[in-house]
PDB file of N, CA, C and O in Angstrom:
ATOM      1  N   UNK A   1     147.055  44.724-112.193  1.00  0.00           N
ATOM      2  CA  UNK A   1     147.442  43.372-111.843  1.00  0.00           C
ATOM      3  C   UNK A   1     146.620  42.934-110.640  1.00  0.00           C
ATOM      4  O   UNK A   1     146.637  43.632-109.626  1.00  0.00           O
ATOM      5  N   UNK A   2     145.848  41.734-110.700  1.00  0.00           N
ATOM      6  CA  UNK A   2     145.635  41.315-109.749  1.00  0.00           C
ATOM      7  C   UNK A   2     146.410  40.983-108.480  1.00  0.00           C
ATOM      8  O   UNK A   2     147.590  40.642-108.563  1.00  0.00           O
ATOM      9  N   UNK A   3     145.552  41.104-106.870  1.00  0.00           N
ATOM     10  CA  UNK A   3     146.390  40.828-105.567  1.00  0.00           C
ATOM     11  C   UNK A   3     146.777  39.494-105.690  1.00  0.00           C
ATOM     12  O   UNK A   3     147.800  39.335-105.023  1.00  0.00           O
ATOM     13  N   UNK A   4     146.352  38.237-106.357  1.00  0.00           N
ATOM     14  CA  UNK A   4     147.357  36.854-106.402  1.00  0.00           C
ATOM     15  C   UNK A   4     148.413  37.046-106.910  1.00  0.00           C
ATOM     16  O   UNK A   4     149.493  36.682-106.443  1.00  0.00           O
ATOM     17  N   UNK A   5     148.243  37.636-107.921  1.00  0.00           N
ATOM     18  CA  UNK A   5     149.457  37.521-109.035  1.00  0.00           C
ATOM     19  C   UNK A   5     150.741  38.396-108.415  1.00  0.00           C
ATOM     20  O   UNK A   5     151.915  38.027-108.414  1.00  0.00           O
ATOM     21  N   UNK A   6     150.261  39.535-107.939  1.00  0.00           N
ATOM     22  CA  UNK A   6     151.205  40.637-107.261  1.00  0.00           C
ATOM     23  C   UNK A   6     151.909  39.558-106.133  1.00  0.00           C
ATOM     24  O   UNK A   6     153.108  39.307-106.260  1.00  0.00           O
ATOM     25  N   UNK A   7     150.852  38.714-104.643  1.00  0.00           N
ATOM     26  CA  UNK A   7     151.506  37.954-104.101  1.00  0.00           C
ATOM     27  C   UNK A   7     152.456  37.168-104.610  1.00  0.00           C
ATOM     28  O   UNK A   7     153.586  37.158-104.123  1.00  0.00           O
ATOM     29  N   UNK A   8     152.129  36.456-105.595  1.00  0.00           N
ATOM     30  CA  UNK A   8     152.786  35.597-106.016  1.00  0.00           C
ATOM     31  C   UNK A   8     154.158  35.956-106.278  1.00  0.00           C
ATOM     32  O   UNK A   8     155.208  35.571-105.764  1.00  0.00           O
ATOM     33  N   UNK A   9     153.968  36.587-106.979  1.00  0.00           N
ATOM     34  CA  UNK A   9     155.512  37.277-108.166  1.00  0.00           C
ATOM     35  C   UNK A   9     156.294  37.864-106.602  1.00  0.00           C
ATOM     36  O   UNK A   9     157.398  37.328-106.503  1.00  0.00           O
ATOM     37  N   UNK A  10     156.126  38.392-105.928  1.00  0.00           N
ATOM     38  CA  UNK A  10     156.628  39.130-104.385  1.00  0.00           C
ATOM     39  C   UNK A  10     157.223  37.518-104.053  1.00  0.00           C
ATOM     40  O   UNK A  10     158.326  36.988-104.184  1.00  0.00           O
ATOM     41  N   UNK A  11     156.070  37.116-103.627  1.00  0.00           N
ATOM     42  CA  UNK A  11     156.863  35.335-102.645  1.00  0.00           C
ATOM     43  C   UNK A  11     157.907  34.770-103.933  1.00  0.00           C
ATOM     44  O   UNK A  11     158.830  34.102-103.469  1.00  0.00           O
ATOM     45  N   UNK A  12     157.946  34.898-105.396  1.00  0.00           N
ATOM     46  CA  UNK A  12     159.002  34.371-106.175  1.00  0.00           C
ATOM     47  C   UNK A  12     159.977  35.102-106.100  1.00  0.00           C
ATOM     48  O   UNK A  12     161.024  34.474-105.943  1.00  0.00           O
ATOM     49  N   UNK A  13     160.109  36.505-106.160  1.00  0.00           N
ATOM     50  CA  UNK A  13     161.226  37.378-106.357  1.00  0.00           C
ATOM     51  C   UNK A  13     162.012  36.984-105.117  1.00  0.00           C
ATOM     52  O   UNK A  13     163.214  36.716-105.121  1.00  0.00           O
ATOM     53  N   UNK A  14     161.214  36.975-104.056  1.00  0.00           N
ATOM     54  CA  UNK A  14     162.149  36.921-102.705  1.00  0.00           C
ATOM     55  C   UNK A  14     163.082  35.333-102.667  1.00  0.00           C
ATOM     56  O   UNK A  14     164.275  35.098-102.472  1.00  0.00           O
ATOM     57  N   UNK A  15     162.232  34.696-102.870  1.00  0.00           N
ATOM     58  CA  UNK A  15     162.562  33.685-102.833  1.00  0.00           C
ATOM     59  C   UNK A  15     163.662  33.321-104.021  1.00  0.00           C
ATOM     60  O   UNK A  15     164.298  32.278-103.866  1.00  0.00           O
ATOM     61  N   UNK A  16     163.904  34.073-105.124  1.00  0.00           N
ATOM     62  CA  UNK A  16     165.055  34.153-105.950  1.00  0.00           C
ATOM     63  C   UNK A  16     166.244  34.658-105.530  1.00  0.00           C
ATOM     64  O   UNK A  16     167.370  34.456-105.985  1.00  0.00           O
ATOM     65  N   UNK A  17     165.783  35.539-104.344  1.00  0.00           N
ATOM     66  CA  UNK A  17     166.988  36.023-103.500  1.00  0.00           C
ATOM     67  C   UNK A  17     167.156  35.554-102.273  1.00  0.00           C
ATOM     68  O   UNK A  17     167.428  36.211-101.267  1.00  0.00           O
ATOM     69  N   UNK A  18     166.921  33.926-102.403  1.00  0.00           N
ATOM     70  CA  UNK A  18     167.316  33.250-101.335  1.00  0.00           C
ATOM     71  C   UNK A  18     166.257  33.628-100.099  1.00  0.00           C
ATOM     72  O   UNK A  18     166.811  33.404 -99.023  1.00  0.00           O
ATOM     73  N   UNK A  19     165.055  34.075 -99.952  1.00  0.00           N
ATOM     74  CA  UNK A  19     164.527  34.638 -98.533  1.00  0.00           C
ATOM     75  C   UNK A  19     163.309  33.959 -98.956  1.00  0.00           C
ATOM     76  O   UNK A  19     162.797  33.976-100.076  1.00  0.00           O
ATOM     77  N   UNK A  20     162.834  33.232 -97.682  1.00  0.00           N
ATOM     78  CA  UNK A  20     161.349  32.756 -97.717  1.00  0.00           C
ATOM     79  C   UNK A  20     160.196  33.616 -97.402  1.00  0.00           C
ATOM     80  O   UNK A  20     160.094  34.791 -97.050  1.00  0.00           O
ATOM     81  N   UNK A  21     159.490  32.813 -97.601  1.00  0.00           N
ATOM     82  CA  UNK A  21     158.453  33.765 -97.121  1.00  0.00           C
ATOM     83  C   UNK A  21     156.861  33.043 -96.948  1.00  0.00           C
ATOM     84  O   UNK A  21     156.537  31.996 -97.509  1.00  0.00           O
ATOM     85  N   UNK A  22     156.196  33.643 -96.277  1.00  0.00           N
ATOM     86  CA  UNK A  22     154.698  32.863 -95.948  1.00  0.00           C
ATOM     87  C   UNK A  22     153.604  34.102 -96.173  1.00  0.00           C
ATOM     88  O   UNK A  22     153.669  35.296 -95.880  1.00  0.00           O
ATOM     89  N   UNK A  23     152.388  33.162 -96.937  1.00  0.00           N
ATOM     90  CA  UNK A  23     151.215  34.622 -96.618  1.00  0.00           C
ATOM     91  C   UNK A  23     150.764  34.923 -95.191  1.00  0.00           C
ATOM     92  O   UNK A  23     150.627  33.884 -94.546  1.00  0.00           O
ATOM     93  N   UNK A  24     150.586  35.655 -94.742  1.00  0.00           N
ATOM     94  CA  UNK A  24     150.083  36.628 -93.343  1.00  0.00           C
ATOM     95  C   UNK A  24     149.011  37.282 -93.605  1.00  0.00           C
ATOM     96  O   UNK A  24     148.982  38.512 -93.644  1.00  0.00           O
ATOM     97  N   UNK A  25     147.622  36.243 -93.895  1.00  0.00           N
ATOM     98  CA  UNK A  25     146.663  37.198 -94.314  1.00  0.00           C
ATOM     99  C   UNK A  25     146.026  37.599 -93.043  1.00  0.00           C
ATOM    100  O   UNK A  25     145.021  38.305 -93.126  1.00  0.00           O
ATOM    101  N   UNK A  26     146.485  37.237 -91.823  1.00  0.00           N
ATOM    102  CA  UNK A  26     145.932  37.621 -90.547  1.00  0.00           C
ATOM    103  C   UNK A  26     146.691  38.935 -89.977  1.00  0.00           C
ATOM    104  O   UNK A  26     146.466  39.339 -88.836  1.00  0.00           O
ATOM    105  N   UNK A  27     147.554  39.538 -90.800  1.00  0.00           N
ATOM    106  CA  UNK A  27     147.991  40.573 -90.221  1.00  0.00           C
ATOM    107  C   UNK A  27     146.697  42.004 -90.740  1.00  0.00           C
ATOM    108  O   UNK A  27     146.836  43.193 -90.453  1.00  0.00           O
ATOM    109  N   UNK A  28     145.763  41.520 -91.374  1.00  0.00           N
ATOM    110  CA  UNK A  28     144.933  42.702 -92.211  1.00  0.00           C
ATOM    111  C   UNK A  28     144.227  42.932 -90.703  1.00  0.00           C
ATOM    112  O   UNK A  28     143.913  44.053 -90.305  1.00  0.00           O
ATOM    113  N   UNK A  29     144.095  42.133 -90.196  1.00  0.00           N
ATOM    114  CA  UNK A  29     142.783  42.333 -89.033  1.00  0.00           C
ATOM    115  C   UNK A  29     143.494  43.153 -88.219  1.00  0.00           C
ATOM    116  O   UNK A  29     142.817  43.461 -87.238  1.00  0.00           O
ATOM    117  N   UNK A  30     144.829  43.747 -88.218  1.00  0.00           N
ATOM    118  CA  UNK A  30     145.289  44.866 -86.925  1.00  0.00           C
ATOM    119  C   UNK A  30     145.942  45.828 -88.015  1.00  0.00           C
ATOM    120  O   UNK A  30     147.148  46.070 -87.958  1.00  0.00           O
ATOM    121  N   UNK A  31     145.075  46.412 -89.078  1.00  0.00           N
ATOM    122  CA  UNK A  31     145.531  47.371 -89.434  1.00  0.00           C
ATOM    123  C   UNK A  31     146.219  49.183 -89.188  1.00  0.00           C
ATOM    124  O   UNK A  31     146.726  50.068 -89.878  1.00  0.00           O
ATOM    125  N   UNK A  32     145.832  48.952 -87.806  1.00  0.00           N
ATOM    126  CA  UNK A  32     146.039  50.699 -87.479  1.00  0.00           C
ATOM    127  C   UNK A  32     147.821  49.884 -86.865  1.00  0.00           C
ATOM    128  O   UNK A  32     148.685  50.752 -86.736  1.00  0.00           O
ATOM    129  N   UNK A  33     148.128  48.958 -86.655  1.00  0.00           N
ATOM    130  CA  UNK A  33     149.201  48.816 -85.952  1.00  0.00           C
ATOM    131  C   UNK A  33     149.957  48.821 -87.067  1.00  0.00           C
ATOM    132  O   UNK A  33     150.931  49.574 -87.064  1.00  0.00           O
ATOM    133  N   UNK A  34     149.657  47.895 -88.409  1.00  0.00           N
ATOM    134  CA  UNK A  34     150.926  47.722 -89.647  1.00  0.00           C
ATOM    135  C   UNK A  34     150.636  48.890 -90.111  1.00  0.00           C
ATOM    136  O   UNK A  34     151.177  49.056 -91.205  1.00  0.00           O
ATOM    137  N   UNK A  35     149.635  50.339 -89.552  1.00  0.00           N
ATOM    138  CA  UNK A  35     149.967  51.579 -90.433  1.00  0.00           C
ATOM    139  C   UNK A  35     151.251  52.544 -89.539  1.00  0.00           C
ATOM    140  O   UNK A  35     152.221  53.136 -90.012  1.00  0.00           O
ATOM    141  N   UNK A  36     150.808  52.417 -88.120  1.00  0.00           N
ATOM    142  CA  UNK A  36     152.257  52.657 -87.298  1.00  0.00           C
ATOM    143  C   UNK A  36     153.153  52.412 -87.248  1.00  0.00           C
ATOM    144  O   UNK A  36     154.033  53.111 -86.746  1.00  0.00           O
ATOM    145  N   UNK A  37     153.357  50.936 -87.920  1.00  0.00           N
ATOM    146  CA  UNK A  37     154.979  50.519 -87.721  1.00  0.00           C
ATOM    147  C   UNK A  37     155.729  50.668 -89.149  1.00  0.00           C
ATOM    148  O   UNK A  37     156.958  50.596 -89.165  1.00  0.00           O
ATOM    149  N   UNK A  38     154.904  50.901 -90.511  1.00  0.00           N
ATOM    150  CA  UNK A  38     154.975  50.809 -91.397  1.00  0.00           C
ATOM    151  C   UNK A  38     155.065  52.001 -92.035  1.00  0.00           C
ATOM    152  O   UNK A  38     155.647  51.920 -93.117  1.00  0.00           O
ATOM    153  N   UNK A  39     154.571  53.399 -91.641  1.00  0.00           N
ATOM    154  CA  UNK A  39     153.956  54.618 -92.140  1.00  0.00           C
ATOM    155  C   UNK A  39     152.928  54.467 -92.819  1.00  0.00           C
ATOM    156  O   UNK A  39     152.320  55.532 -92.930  1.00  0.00           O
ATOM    157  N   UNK A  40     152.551  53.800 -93.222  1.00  0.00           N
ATOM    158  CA  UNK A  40     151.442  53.952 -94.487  1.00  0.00           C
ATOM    159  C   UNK A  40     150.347  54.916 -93.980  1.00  0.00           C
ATOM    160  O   UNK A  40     150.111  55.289 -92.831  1.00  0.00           O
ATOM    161  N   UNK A  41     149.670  55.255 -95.289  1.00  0.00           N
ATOM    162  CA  UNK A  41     148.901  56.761 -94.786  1.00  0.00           C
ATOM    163  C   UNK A  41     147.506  55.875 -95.005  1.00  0.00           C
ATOM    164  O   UNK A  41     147.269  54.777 -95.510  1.00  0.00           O
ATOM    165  N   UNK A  42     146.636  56.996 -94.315  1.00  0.00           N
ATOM    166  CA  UNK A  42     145.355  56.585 -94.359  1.00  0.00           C
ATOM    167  C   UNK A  42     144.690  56.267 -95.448  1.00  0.00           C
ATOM    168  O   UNK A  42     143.744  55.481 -95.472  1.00  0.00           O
ATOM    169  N   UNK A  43     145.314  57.073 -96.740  1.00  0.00           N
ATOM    170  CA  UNK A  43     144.300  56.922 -97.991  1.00  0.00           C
ATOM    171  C   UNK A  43     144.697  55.157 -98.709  1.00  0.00           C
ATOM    172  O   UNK A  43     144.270  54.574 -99.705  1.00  0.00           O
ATOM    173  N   UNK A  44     145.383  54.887 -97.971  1.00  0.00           N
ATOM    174  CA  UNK A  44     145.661  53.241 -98.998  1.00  0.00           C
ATOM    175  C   UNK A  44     145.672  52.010 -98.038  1.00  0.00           C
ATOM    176  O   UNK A  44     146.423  51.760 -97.096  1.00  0.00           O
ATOM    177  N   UNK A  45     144.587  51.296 -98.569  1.00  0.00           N
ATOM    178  CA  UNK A  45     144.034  50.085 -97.665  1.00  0.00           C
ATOM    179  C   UNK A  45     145.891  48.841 -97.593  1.00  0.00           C
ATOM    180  O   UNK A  45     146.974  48.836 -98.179  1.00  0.00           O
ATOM    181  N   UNK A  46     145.228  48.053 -96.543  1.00  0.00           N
ATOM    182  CA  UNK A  46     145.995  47.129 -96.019  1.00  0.00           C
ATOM    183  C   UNK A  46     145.409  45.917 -96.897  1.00  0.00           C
ATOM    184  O   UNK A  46     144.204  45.967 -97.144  1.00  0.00           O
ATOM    185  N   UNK A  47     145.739  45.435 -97.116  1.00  0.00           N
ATOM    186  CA  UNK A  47     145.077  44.285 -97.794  1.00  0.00           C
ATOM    187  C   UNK A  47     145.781  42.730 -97.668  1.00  0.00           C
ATOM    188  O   UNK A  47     145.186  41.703 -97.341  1.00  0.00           O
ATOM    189  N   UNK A  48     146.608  42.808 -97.874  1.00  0.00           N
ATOM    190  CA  UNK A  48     147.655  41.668 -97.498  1.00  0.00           C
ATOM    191  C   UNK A  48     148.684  41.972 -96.507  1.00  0.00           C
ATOM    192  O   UNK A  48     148.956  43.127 -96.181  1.00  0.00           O
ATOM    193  N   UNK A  49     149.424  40.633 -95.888  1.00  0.00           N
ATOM    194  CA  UNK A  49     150.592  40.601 -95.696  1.00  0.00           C
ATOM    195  C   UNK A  49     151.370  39.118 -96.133  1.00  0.00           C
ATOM    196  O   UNK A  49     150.984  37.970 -96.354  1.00  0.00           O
ATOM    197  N   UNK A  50     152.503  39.730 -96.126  1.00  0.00           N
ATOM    198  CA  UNK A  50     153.772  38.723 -96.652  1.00  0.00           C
ATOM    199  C   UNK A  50     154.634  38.829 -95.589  1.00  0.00           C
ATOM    200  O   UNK A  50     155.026  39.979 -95.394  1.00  0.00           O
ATOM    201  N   UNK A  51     155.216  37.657 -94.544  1.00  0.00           N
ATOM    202  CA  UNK A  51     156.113  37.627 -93.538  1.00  0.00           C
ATOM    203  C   UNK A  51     157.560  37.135 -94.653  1.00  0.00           C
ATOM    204  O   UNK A  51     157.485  36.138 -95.370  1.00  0.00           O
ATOM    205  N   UNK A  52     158.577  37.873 -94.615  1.00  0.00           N
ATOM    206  CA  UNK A  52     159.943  37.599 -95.147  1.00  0.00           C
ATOM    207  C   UNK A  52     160.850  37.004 -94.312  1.00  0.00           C
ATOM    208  O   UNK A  52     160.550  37.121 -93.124  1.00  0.00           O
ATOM    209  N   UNK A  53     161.919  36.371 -94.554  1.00  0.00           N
ATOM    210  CA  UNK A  53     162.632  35.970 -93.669  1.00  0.00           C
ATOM    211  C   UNK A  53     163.793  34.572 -94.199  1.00  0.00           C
ATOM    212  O   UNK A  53     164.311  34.607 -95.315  1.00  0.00           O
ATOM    213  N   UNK A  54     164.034  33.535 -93.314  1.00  0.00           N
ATOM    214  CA  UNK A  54     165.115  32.957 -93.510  1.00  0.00           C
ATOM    215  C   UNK A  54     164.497  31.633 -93.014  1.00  0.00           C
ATOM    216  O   UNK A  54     164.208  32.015 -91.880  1.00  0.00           O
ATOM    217  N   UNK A  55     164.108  30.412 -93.053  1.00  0.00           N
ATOM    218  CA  UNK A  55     163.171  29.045 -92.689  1.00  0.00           C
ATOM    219  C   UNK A  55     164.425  28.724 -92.243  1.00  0.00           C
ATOM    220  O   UNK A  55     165.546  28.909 -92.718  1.00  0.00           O
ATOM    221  N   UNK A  56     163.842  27.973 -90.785  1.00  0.00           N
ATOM    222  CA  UNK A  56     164.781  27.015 -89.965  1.00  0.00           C
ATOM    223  C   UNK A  56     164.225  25.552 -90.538  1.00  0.00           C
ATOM    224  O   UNK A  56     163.063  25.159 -90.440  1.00  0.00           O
ATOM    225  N   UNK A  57     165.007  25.051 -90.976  1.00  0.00           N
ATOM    226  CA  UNK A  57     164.610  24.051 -91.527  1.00  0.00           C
ATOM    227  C   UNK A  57     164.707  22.997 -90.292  1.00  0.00           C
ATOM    228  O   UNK A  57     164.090  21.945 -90.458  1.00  0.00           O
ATOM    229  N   UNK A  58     165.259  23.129 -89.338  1.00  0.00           N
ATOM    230  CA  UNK A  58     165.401  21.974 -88.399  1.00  0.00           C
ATOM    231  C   UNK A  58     164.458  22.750 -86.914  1.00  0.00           C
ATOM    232  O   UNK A  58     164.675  22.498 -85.729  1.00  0.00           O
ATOM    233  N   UNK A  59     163.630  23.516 -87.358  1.00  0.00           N
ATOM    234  CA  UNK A  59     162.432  23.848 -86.431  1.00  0.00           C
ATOM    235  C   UNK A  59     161.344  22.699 -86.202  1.00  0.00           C
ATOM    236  O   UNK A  59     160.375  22.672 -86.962  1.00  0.00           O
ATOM    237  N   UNK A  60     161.422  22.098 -85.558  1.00  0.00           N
ATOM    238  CA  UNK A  60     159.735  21.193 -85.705  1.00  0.00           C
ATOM    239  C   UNK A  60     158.642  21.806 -86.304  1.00  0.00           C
ATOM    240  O   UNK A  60     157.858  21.073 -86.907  1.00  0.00           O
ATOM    241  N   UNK A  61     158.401  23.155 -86.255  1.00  0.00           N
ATOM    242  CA  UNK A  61     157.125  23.530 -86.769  1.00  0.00           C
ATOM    243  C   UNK A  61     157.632  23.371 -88.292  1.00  0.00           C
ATOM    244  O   UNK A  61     156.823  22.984 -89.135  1.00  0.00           O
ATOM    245  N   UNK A  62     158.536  23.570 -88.536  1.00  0.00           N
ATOM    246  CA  UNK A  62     159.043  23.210 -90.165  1.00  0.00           C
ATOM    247  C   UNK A  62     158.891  21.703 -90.906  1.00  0.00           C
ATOM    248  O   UNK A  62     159.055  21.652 -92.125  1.00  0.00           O
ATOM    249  N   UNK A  63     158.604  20.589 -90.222  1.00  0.00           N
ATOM    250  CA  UNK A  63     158.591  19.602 -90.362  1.00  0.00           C
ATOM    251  C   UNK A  63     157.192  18.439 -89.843  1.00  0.00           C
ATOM    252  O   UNK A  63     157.266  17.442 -89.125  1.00  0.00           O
ATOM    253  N   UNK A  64     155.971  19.054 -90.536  1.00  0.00           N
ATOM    254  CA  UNK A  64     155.104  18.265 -90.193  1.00  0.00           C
ATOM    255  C   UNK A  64     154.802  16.945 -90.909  1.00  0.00           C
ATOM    256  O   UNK A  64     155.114  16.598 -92.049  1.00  0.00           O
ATOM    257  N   UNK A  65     154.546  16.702 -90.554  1.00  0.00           N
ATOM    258  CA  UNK A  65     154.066  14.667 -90.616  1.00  0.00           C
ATOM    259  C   UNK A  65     152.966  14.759 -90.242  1.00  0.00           C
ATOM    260  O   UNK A  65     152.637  15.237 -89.156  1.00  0.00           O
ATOM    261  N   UNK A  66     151.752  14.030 -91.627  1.00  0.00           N
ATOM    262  CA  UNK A  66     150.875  13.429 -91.311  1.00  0.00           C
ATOM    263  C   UNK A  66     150.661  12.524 -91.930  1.00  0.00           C
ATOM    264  O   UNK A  66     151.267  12.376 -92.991  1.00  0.00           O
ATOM    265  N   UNK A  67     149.208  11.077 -91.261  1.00  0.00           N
ATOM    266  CA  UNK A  67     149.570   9.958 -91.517  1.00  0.00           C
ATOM    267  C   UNK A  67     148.334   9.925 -93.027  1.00  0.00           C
ATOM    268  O   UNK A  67     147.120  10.017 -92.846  1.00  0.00           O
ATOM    269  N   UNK A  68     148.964   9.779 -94.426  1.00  0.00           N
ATOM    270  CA  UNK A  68     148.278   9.519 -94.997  1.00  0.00           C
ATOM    271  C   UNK A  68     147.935   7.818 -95.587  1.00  0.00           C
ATOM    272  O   UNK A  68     148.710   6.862 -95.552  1.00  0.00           O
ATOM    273  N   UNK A  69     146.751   7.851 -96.027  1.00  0.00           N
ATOM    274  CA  UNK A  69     146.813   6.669 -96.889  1.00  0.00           C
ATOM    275  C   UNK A  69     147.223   6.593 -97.837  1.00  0.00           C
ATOM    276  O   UNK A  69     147.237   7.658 -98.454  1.00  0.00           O
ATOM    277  N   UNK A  70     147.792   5.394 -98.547  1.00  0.00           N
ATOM    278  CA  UNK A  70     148.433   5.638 -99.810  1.00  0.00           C
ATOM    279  C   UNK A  70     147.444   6.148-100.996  1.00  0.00           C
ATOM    280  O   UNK A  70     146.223   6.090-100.857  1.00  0.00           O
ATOM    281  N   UNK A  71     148.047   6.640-102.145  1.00  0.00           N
ATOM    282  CA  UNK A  71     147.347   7.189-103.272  1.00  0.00           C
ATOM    283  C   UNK A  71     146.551   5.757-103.516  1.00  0.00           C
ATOM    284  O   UNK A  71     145.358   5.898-103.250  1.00  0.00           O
ATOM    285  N   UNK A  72     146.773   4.873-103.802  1.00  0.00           N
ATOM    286  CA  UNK A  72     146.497   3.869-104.137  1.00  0.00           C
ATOM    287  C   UNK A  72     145.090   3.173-103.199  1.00  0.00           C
ATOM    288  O   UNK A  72     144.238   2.403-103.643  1.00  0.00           O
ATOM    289  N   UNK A  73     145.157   3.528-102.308  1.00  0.00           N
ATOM    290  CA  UNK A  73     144.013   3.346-101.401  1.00  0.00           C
ATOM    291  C   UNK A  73     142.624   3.873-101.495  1.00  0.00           C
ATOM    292  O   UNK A  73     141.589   3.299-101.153  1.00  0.00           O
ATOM    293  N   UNK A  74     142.798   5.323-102.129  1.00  0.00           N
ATOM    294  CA  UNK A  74     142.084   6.166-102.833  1.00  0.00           C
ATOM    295  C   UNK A  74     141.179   6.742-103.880  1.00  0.00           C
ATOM    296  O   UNK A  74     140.090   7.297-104.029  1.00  0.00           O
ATOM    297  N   UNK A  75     142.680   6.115-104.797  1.00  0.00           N
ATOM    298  CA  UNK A  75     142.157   6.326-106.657  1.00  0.00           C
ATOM    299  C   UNK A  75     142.452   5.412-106.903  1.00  0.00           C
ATOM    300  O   UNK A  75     143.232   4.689-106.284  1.00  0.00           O
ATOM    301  N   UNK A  76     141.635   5.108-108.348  1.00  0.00           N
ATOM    302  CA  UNK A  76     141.424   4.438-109.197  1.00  0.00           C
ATOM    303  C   UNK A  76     141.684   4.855-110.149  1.00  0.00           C
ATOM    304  O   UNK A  76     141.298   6.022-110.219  1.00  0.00           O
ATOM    305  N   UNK A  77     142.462   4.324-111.521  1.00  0.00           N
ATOM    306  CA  UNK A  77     143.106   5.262-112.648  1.00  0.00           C
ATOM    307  C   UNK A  77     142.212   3.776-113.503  1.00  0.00           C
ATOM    308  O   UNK A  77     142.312   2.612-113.114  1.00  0.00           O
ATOM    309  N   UNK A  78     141.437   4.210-114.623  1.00  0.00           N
ATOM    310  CA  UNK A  78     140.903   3.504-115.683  1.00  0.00           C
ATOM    311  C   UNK A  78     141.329   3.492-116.927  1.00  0.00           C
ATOM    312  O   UNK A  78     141.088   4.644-117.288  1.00  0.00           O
ATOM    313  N   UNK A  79     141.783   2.970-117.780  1.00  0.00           N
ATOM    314  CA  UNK A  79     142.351   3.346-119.179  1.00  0.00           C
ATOM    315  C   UNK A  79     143.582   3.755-118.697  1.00  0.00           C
ATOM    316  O   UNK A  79     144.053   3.615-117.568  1.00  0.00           O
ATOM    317  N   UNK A  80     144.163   4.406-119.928  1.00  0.00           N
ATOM    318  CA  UNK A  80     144.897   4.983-120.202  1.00  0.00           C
ATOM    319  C   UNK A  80     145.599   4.967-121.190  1.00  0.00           C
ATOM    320  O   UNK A  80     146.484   5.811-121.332  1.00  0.00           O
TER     321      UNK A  80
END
């Protein structure tokens, strides 16, 4: 199985059990630390991470706003 598909299906399962989750592909760059806190042995690479957890939905960082133009400003739909 490919690493998308594996992500993927991981961020759905969790998320079927109610838990969010975000990719952490910046946790690969401190690998000797997620092999300490984690056990993982030397013979099997780090490759991803997945942060699990519970979204504050009333966090500001949860709630960005930006100013777009309308679709309509944009595209043009011909025919149809």
């Amino acid at each position: 199985m490919k690493k998308e598909k594996i992500t993927k299906s991981l961020m759905l399962a969790a998320q079927e059990y109610g838990i969010d989750s975000i990719p952490a592909v910046s946790l690969v760059a401190y690998p000797e630390i997620i092999r300490r806190e984690l056990n993982i042995p030397d013979n099997l690479m780090v490759f991803f991470g997945i942060a699990l957890g519970y979204a504050d939905s009333n966090h500001p960082v949860n709630k960005p706003r930006s100013l777009r133009r309308p679709v309509e400003d944009v595209v043009r739909i011909i025919g149809a």
